[in-house]
Each structure stands twice: as C-alpha cells, then as structure tokens.
C-alpha positions in Angstrom: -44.5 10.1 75.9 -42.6 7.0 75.6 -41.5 5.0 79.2 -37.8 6.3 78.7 -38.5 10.3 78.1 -41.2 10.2 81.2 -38.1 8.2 83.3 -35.5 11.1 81.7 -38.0 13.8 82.7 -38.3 12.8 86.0 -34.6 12.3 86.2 -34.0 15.7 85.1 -36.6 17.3 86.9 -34.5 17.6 90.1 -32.1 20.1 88.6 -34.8 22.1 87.3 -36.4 22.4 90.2 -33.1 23.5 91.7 -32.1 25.9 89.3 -35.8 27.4 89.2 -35.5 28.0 92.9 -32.2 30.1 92.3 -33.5 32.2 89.4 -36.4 32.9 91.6 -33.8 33.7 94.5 -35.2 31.7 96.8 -33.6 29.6 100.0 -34.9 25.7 100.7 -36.3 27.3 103.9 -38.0 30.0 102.4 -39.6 27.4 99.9 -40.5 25.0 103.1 -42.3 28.0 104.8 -44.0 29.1 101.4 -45.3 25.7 99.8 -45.7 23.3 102.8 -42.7 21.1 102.0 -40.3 19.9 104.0 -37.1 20.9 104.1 -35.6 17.5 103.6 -38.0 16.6 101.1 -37.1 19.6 98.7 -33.5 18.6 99.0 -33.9 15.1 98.0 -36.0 16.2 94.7 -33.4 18.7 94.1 -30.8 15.9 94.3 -32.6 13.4 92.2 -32.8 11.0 95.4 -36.7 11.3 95.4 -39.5 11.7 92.7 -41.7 14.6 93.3 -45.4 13.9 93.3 -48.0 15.6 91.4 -49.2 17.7 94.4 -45.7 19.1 94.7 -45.2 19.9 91.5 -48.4 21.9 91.0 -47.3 23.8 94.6 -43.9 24.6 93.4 -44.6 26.0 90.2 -46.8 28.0 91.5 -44.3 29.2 93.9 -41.3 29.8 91.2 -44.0 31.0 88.1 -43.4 28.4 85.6 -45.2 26.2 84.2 -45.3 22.1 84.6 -44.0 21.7 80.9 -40.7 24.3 81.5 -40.2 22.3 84.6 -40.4 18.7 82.5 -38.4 20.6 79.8 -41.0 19.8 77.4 -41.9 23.6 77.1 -41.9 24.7 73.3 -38.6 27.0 72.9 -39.9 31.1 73.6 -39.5 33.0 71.3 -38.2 36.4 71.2 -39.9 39.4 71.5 -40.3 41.8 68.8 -37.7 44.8 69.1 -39.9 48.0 69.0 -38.5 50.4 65.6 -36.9 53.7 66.4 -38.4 56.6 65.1 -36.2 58.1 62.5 -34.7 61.2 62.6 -34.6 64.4 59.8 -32.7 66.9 59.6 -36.1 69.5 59.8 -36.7 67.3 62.9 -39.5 65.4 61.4 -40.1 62.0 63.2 -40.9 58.8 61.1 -42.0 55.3 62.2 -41.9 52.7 59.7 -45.2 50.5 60.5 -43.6 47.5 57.9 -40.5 45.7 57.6 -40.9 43.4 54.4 -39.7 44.5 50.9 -41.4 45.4 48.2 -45.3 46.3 47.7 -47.0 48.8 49.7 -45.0 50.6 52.5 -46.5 52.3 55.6 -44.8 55.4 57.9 -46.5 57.3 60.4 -45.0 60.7 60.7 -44.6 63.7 63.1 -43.8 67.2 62.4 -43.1 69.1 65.5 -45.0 72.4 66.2 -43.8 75.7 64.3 -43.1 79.6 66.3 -43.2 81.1 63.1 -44.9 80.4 59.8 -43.7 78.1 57.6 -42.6 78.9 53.9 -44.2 76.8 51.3 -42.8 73.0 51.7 -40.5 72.0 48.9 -41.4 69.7 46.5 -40.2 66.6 45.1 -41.3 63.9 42.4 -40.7 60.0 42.1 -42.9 57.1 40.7 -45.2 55.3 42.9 -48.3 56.1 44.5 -48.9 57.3 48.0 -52.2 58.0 50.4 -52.0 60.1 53.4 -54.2 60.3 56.1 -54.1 63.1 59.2 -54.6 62.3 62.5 -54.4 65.4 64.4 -53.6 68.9 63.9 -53.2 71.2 60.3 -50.9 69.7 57.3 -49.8 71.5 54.1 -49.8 69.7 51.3 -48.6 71.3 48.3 -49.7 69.6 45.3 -47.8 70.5 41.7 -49.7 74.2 41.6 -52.1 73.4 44.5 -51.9 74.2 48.0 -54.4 72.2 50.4 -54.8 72.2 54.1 -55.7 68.6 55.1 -57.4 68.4 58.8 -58.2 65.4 61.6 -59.3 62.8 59.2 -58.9 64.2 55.7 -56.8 62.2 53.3 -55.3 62.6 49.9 -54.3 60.1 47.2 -52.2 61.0 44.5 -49.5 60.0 41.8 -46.0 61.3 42.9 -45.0 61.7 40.1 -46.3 65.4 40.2 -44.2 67.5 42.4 -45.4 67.2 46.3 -44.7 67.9 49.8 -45.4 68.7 53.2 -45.4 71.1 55.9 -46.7 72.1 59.4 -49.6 74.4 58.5 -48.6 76.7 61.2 -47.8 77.6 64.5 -50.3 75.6 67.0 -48.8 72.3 67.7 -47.7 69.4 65.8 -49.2 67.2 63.0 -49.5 63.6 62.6 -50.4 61.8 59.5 -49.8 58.0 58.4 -48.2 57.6 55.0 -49.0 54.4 52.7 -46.8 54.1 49.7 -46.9 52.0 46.8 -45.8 51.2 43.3 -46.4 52.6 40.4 -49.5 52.2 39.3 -50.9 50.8 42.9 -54.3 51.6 44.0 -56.3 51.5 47.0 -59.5 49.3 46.2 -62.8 50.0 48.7 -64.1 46.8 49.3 -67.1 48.7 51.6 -70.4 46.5 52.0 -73.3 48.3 49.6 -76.6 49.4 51.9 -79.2 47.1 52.3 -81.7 47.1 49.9 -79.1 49.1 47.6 -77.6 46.2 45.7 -74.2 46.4 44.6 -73.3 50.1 44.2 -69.8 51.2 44.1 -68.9 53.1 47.2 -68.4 57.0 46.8 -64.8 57.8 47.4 -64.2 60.8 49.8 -62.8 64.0 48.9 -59.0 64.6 49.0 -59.0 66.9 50.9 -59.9 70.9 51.1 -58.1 73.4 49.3 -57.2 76.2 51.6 -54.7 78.9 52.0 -52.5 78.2 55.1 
C-alpha cells in the first residue's frame, strides 16, 4: 500500500471506528469500561485528532466484531447471500424444490407427495421428449410406466425415456414420499464412472435394477 492510501486509511479510520461503535450500539463509556481505553482517547480517534495504535485496533475490533480490513476499508465487498428457492406448489398439493437454476442440460427437483386417507387411483400419465431418473428417498411411490405398474421403495430408482406415457402417485395411505427427479434431454444418459475391483481390471459396472414391479 502506497504512502498516501496508508495516510487516507488512517484518516478515515476515525469515522469507521465511530460508526462501528453505533451499529454495535455502544456508548464511549461502555467501550472505555469494555476495552481498557480511555474515554478521551476513543473520542479523539473518533474525531480524527489522534491515530489509533495497533494495540487499540486489535482491542476494538474485537469489541465491535469486525475485522482490521472492514475497519481500514480495505475489506473485499460481501457478497450476498444466496436466497433459499420456495418449494412450488400443485394443485394435488405436491411439493417441488428445484435443486438448479441454470438453463438448459440436465435439471434436478426434489419432490414431496403428502400422505394419502384413502387409496389412490392409478396416476395419470403423460409423455414428452427427454430423459429422466428418479430416485426414492423414503416411503412407497407408484410409478406407472406405459402398461407397467411398479412400486419403487427407499433407495430404488428408475430410468427411462418419457417419451412413453408415465407418472406418479403416493402408493398408499402411510405417509408421504420423497424422491429426487433428474431430467434431461433427449437422448441424455447417466454414465457410471464407478472404479472396477481390484484385481478385476476394467469391467463395466452392473447397472441396478429399475425398480420392482408390484401391485400397489
């Protein structure tokens, strides 16, 4: 730091100092009685008629929670914090969080259906291009697959093409169900990259099942 910025920092640093103090809602006195410092002493940095010492500065910011660079004002700019995403809403009170904000390539949702009194009628279908993998994480999802009807647990998962006619449903009444959703283009794949055994070479890893076909 060149002669001028350390003399500007130091000529600055009064007001800081000052308006530290007041954001930490503090009195001269109370300071005095917290750090040591005289009374007449913090007044005179505050006013720019005196140049704090290192030792003071060190007990201050202690005392107001910043650091020696926000009191210099050569602290790098903060930067916000990241707003947390609202769930979405549906109208059959199904709960979505979107887990990626950019556009395009592979999407992922966690979702929540809320637990079911009676049970539930087979889920209606739709059909688009892309490609999506779901994963359960806790209780009993329908997935009804063009003409198949699969009950996917705690840590089964299903890949498939959506372009065949697919959806979901609370298996039945026992509490909710949460799954994670990854979607992609058409044509996108998940690709195992799973090390091979020792002593194996390089096999291919097995891929799991999709799931088991039950009756709900």
């Amino acid at each position: 730091m060149a002669v001028d910025d350390v003399d500007g920092a130091l000529a600055a640093m009064g007001s800081r100092l000052r308006a530290a103090r007041e954001h930490h809602g503090a009195t001269l006195t109370g300071v005095s009685r917290a750090t040591g410092i005289s009374i007449s002493t913090l007044s005179r940095i505050e006013t720019g008629r005196r140049k704090p010492t290192l030792e003071v500065l060190l007990r201050l910011a202690k005392e107001y929670g910043v650091s020696l660079d926000e009191l210099a004002g050569t602290a790098p700019a903060r930067t916000a914090e990241p707003r947390a995403v609202a769930p979405l809403s549906f109208g059959d009170d199904k709960a979505v969080l979107p887990l990626t904000r950019y556009v395009g390539g592979l999407h992922a949702h966690k979702h929540v259906l809320p637990a079911l009194e009676d049970p539930p009628a087979r889920p209606r279908q739709v059909s688009h291009d892309g490609h999506e993998w779901l994963c359960v994480l806790y209780g009993r999802l329908w997935l009804a697959l063009g003409d198949q009807d699969l009950v996917l647990t705690s840590g089964d998962f299903a890949e498939f093409d959506t372009r065949t006619p697919h959806g979901v449903a609370n298996a039945g009444p026992g509490g909710p169900v949460e799954y994670l959703i990854m979607f992609g283009p058409q044509g996108e794949r998940l690709r195992p990259r799973t090390p091979p055994a020792a002593g194996r070479g390089n096999r291919r890893p097995n891929r799991a099942p999709a799931g088991r076909e039950e009756q709900p």
